[in-house]
Biopython code that builds the backbone (N, CA, C, O; Angstrom):
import numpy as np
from Bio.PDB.StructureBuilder import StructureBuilder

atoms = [
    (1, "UNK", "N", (-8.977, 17.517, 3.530)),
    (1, "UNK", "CA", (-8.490, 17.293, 2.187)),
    (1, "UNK", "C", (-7.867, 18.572, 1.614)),
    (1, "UNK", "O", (-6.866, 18.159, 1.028)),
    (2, "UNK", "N", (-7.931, 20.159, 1.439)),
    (2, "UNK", "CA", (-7.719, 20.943, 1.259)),
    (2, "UNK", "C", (-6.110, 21.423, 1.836)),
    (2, "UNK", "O", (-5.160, 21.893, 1.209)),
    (3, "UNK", "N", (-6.243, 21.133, 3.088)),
    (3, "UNK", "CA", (-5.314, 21.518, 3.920)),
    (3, "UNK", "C", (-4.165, 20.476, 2.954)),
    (3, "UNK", "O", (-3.190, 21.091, 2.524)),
    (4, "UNK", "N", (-4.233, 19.084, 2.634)),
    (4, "UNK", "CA", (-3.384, 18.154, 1.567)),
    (4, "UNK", "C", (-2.990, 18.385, 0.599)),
    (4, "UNK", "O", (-1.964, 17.964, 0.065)),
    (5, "UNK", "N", (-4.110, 19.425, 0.053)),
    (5, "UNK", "CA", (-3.890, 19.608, -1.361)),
    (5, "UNK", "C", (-2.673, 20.778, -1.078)),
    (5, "UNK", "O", (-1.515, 20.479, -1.372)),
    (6, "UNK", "N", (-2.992, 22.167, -0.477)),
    (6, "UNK", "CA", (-2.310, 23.071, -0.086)),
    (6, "UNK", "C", (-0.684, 22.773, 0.463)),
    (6, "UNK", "O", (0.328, 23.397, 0.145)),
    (7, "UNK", "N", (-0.785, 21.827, 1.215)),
    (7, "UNK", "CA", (0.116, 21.226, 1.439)),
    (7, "UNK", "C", (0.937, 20.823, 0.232)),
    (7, "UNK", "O", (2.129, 21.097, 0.096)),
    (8, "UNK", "N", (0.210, 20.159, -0.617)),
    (8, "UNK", "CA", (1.191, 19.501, -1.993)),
    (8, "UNK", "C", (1.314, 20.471, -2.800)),
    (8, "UNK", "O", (1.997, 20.320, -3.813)),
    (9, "UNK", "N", (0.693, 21.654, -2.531)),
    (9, "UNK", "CA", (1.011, 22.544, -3.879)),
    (9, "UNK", "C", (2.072, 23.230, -3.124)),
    (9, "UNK", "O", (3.221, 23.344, -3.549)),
    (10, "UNK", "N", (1.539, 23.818, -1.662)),
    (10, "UNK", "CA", (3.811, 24.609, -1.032)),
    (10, "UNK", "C", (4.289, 23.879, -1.258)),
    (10, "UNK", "O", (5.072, 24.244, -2.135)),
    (11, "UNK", "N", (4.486, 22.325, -0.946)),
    (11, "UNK", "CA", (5.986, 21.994, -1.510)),
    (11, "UNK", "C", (6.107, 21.798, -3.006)),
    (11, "UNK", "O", (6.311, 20.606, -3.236)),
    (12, "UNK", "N", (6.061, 22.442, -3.977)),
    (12, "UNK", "CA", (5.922, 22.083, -5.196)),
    (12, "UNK", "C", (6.275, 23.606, -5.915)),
    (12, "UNK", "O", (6.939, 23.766, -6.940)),
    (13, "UNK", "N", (5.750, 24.485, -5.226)),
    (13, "UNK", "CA", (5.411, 26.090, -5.610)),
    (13, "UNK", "C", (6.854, 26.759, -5.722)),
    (13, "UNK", "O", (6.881, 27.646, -6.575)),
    (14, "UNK", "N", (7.577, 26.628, -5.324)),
    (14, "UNK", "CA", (8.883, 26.690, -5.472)),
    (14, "UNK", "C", (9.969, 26.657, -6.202)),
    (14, "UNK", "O", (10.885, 27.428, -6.486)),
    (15, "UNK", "N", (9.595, 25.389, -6.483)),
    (15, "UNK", "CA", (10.405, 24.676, -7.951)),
    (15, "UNK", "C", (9.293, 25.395, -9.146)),
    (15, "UNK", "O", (9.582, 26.322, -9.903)),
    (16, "UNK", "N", (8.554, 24.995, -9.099)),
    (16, "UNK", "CA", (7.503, 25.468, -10.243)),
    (16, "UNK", "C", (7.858, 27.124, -10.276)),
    (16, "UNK", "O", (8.101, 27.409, -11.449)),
    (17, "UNK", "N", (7.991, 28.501, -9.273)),
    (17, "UNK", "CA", (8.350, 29.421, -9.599)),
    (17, "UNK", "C", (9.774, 29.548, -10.690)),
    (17, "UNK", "O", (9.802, 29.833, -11.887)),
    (18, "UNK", "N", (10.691, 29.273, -9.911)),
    (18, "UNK", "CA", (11.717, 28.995, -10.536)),
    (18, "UNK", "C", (12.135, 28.440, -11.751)),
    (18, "UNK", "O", (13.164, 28.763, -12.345)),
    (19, "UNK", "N", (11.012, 27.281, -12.248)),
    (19, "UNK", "CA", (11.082, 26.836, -13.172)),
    (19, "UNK", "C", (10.785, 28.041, -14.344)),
    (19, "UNK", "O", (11.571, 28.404, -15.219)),
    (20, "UNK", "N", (9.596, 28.478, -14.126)),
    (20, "UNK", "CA", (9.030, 29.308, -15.094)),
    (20, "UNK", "C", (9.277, 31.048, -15.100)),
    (20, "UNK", "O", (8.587, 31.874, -15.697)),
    (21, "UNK", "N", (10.229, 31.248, -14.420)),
    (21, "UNK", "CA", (11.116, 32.668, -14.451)),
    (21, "UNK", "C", (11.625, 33.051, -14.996)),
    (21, "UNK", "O", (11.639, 34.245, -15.294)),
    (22, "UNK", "N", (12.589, 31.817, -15.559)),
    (22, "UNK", "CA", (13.564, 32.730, -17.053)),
    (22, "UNK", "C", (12.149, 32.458, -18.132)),
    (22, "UNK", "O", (12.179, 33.548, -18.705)),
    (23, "UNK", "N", (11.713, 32.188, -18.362)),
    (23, "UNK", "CA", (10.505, 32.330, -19.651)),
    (23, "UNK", "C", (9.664, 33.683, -19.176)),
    (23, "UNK", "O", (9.504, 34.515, -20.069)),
    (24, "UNK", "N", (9.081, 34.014, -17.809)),
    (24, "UNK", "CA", (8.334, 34.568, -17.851)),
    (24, "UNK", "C", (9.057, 36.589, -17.962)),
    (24, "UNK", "O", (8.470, 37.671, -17.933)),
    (25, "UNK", "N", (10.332, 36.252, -18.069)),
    (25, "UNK", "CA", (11.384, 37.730, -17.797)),
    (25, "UNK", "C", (11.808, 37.514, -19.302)),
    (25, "UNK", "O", (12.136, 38.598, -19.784)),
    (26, "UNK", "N", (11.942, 36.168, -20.472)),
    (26, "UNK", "CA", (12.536, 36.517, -20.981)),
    (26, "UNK", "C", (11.476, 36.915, -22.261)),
    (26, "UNK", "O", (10.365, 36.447, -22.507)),
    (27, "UNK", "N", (12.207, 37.894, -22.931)),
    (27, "UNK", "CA", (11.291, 38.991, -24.199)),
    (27, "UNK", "C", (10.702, 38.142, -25.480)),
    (27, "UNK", "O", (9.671, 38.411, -26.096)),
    (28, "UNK", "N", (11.621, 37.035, -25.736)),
    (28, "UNK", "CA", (11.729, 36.501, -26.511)),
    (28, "UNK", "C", (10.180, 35.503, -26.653)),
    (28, "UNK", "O", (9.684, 35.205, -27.740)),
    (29, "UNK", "N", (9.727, 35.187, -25.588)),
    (29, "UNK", "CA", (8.797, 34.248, -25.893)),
    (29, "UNK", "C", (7.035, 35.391, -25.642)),
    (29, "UNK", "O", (6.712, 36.034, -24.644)),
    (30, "UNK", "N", (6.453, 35.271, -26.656)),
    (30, "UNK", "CA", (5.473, 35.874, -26.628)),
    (30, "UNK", "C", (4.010, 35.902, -25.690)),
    (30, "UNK", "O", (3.220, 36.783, -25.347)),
    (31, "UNK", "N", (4.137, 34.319, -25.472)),
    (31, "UNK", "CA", (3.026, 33.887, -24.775)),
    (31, "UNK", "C", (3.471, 33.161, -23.500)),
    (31, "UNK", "O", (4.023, 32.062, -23.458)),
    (32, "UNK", "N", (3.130, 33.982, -22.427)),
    (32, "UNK", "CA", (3.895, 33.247, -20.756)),
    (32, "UNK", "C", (2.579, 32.581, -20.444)),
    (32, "UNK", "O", (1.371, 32.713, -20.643)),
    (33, "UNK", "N", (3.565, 31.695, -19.774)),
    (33, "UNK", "CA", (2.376, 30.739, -19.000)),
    (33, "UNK", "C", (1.979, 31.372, -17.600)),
    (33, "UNK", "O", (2.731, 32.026, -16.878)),
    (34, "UNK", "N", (0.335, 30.972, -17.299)),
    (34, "UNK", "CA", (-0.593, 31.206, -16.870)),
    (34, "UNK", "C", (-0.423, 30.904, -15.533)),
    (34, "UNK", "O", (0.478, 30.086, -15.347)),
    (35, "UNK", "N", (-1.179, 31.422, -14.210)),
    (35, "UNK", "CA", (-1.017, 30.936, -12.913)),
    (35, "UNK", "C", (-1.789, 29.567, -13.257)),
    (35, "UNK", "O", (-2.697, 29.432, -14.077)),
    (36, "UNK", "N", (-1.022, 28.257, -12.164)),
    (36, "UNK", "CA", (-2.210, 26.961, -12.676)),
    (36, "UNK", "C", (-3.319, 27.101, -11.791)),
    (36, "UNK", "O", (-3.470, 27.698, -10.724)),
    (37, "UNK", "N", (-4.247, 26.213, -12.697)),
    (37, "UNK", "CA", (-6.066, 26.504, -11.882)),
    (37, "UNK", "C", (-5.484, 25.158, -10.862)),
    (37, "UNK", "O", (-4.863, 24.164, -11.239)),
    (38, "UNK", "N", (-5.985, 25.568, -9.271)),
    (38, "UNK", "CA", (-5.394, 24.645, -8.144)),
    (38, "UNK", "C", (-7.023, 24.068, -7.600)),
    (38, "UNK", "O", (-8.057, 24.675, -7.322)),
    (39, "UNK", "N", (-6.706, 22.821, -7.612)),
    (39, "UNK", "CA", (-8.195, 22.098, -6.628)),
    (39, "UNK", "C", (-8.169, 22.645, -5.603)),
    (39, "UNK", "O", (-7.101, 22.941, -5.067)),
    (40, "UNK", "N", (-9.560, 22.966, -4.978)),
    (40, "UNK", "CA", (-10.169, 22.970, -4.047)),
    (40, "UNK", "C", (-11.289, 22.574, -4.065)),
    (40, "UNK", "O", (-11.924, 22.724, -5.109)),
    (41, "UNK", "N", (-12.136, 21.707, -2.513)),
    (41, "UNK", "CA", (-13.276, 21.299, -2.600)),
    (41, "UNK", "C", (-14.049, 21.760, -1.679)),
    (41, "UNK", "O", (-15.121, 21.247, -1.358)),
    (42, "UNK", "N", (-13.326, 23.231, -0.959)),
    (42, "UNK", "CA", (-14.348, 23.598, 0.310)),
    (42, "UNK", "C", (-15.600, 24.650, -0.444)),
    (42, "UNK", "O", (-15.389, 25.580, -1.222)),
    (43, "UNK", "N", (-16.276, 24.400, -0.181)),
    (43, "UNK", "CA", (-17.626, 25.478, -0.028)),
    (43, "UNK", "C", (-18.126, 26.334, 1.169)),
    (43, "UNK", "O", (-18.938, 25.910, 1.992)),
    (44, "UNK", "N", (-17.712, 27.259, 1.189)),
    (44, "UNK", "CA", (-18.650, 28.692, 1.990)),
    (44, "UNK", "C", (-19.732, 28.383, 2.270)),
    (44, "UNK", "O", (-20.534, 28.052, 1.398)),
    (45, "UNK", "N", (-20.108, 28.417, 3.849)),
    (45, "UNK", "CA", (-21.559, 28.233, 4.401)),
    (45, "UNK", "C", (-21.416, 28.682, 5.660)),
    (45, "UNK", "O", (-20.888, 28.055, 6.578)),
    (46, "UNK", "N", (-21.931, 29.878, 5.720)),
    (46, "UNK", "CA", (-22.750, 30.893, 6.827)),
    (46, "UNK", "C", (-20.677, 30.937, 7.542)),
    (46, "UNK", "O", (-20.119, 30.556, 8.571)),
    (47, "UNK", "N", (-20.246, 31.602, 6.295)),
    (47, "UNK", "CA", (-18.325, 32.161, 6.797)),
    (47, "UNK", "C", (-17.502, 31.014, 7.118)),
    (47, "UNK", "O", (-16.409, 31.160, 7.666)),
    (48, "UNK", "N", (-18.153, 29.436, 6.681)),
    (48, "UNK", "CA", (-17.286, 28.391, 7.492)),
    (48, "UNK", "C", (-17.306, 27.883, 6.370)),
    (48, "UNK", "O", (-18.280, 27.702, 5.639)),
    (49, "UNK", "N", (-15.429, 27.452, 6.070)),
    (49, "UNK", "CA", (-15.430, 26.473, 4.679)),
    (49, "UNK", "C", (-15.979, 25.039, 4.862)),
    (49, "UNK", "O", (-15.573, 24.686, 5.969)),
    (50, "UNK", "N", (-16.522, 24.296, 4.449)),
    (50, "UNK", "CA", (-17.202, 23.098, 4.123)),
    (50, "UNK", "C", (-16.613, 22.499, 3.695)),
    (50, "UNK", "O", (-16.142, 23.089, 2.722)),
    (51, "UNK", "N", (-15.878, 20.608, 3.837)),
    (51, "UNK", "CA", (-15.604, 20.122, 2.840)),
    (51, "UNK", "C", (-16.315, 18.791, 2.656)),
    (51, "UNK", "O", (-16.157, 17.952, 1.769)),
    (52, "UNK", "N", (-17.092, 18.792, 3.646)),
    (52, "UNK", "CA", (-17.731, 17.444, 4.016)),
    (52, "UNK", "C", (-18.341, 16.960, 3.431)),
    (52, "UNK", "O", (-18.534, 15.745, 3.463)),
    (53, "UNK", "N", (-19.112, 18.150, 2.321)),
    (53, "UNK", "CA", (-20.545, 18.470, 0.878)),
    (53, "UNK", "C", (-19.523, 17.365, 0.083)),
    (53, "UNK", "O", (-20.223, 16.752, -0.724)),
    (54, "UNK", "N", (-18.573, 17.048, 0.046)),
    (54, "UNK", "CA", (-17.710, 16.470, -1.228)),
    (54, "UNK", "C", (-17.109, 14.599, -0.030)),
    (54, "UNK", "O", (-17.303, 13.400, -0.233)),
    (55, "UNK", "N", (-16.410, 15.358, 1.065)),
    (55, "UNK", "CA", (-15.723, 13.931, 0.919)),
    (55, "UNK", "C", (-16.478, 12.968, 2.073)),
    (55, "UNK", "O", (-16.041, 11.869, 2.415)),
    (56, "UNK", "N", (-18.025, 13.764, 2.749)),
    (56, "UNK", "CA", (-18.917, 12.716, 2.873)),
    (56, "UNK", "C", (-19.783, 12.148, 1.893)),
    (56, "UNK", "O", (-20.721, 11.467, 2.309)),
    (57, "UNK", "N", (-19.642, 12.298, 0.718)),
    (57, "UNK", "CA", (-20.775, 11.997, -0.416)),
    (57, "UNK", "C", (-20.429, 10.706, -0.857)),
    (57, "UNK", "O", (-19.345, 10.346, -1.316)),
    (58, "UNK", "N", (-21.629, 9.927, -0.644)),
    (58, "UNK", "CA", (-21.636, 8.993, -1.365)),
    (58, "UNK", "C", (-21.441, 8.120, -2.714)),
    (58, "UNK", "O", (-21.351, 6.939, -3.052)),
    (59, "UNK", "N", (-21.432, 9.331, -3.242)),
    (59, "UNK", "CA", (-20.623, 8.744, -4.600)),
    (59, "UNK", "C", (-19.652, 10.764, -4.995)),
    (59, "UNK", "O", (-20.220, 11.816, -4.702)),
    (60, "UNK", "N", (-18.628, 10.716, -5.474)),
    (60, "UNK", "CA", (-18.050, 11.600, -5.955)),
    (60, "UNK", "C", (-17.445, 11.661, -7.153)),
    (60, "UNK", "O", (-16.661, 10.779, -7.504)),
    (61, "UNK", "N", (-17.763, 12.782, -7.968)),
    (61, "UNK", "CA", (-17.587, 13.119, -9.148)),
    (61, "UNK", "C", (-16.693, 14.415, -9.341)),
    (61, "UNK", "O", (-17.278, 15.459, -9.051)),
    (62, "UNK", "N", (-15.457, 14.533, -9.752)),
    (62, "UNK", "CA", (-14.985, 15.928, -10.059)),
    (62, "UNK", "C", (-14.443, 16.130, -11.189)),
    (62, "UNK", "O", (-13.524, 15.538, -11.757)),
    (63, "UNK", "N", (-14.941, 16.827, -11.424)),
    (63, "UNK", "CA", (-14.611, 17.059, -13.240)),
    (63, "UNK", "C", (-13.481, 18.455, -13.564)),
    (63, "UNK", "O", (-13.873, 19.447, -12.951)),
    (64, "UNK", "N", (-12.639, 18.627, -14.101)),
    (64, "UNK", "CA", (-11.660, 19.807, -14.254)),
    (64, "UNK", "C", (-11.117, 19.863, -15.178)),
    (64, "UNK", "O", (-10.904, 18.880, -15.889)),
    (65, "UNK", "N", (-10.519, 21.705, -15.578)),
    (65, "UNK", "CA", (-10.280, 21.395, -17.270)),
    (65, "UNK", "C", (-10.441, 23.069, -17.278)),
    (65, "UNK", "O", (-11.465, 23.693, -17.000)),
    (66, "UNK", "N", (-9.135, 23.617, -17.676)),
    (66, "UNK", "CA", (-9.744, 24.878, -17.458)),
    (66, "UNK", "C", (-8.547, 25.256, -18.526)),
    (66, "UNK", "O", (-7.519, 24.586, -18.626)),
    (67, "UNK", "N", (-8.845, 26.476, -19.338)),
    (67, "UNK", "CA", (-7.580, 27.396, -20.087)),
    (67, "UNK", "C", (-7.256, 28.373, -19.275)),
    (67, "UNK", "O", (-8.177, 29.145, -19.007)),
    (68, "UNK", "N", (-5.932, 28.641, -18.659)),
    (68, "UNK", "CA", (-5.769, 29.310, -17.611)),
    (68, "UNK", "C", (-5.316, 31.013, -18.395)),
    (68, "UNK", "O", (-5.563, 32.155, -18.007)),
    (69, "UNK", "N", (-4.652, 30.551, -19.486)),
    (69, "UNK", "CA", (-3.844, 31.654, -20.399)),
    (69, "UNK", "C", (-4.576, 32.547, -20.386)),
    (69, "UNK", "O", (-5.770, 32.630, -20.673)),
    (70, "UNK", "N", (-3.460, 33.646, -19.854)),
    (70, "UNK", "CA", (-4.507, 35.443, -20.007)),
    (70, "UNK", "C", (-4.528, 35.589, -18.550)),
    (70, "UNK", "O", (-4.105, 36.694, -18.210)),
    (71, "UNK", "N", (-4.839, 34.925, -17.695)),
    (71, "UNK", "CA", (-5.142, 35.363, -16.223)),
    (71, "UNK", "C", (-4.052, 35.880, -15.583)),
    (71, "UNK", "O", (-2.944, 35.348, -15.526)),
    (72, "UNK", "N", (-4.564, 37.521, -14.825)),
    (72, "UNK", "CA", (-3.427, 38.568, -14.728)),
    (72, "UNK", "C", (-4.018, 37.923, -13.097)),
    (72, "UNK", "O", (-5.088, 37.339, -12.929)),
    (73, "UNK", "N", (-2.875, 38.263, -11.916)),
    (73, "UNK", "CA", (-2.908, 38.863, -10.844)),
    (73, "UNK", "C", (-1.863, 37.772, -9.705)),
    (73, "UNK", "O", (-1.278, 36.717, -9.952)),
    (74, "UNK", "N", (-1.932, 38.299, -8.870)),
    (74, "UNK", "CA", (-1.044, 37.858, -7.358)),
    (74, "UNK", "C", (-1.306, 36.407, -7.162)),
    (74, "UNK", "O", (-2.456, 36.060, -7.433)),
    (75, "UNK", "N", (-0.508, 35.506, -6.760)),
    (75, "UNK", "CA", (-0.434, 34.495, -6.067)),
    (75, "UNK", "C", (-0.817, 34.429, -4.753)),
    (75, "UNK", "O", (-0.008, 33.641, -4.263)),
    (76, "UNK", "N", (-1.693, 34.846, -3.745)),
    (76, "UNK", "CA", (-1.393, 35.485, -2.347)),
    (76, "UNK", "C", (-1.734, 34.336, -1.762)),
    (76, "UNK", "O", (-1.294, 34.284, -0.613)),
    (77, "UNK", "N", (-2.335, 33.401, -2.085)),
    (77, "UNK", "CA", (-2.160, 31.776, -1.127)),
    (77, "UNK", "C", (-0.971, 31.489, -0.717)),
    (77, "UNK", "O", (-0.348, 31.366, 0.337)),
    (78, "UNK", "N", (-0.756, 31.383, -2.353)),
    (78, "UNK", "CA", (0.271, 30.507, -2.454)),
    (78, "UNK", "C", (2.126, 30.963, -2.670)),
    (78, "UNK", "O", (3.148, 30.280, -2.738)),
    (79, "UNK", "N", (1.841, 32.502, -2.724)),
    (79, "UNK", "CA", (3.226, 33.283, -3.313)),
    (79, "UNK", "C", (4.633, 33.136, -2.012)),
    (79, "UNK", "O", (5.735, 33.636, -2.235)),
]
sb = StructureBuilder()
sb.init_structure("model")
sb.init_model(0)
sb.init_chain("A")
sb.init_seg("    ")
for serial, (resi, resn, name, xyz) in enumerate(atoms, 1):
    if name == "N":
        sb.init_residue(resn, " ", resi, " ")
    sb.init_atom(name, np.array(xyz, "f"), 0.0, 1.0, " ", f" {name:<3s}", serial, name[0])
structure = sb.get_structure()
């Protein structure tokens, strides 16, 4: 599932840079938008990502919702 998601966000990451370039260079707008918060459902266990904790579960719940604004740093997944 991860590898899907990753998948849908490169082809997408692109356009979305581009989109938000002249706003984020231009002076005029005070408040730039934020890197977006991206799903993931693997979990870390003993150095091996996990995703099985989620899409073997018998019932699944994911809840999300985040203010991204303010968050400084690199794209390096996804740049």
């Amino acid at each position: 599932m991860n590898k899907d998601l990753k998948e849908l966000y490169n082809s997408k990451w692109n356009d979305l840079c581009n989109t938000l370039k002249p706003i984020v260079e231009d002076e005029q707008y005070k408040i730039k938008p934020a890197y977006p918060l991206l799903i993931d459902i693997g979990r870390w266990e003993n150095d091996i990502q996990n995703e099985g904790w989620y899409s073997d579960a018998d019932i699944r719940v994911m809840i999300f919702g985040q203010e991204t604004n303010g968050w400084k740093g690199d794209s390096d997944d996804f740049g």
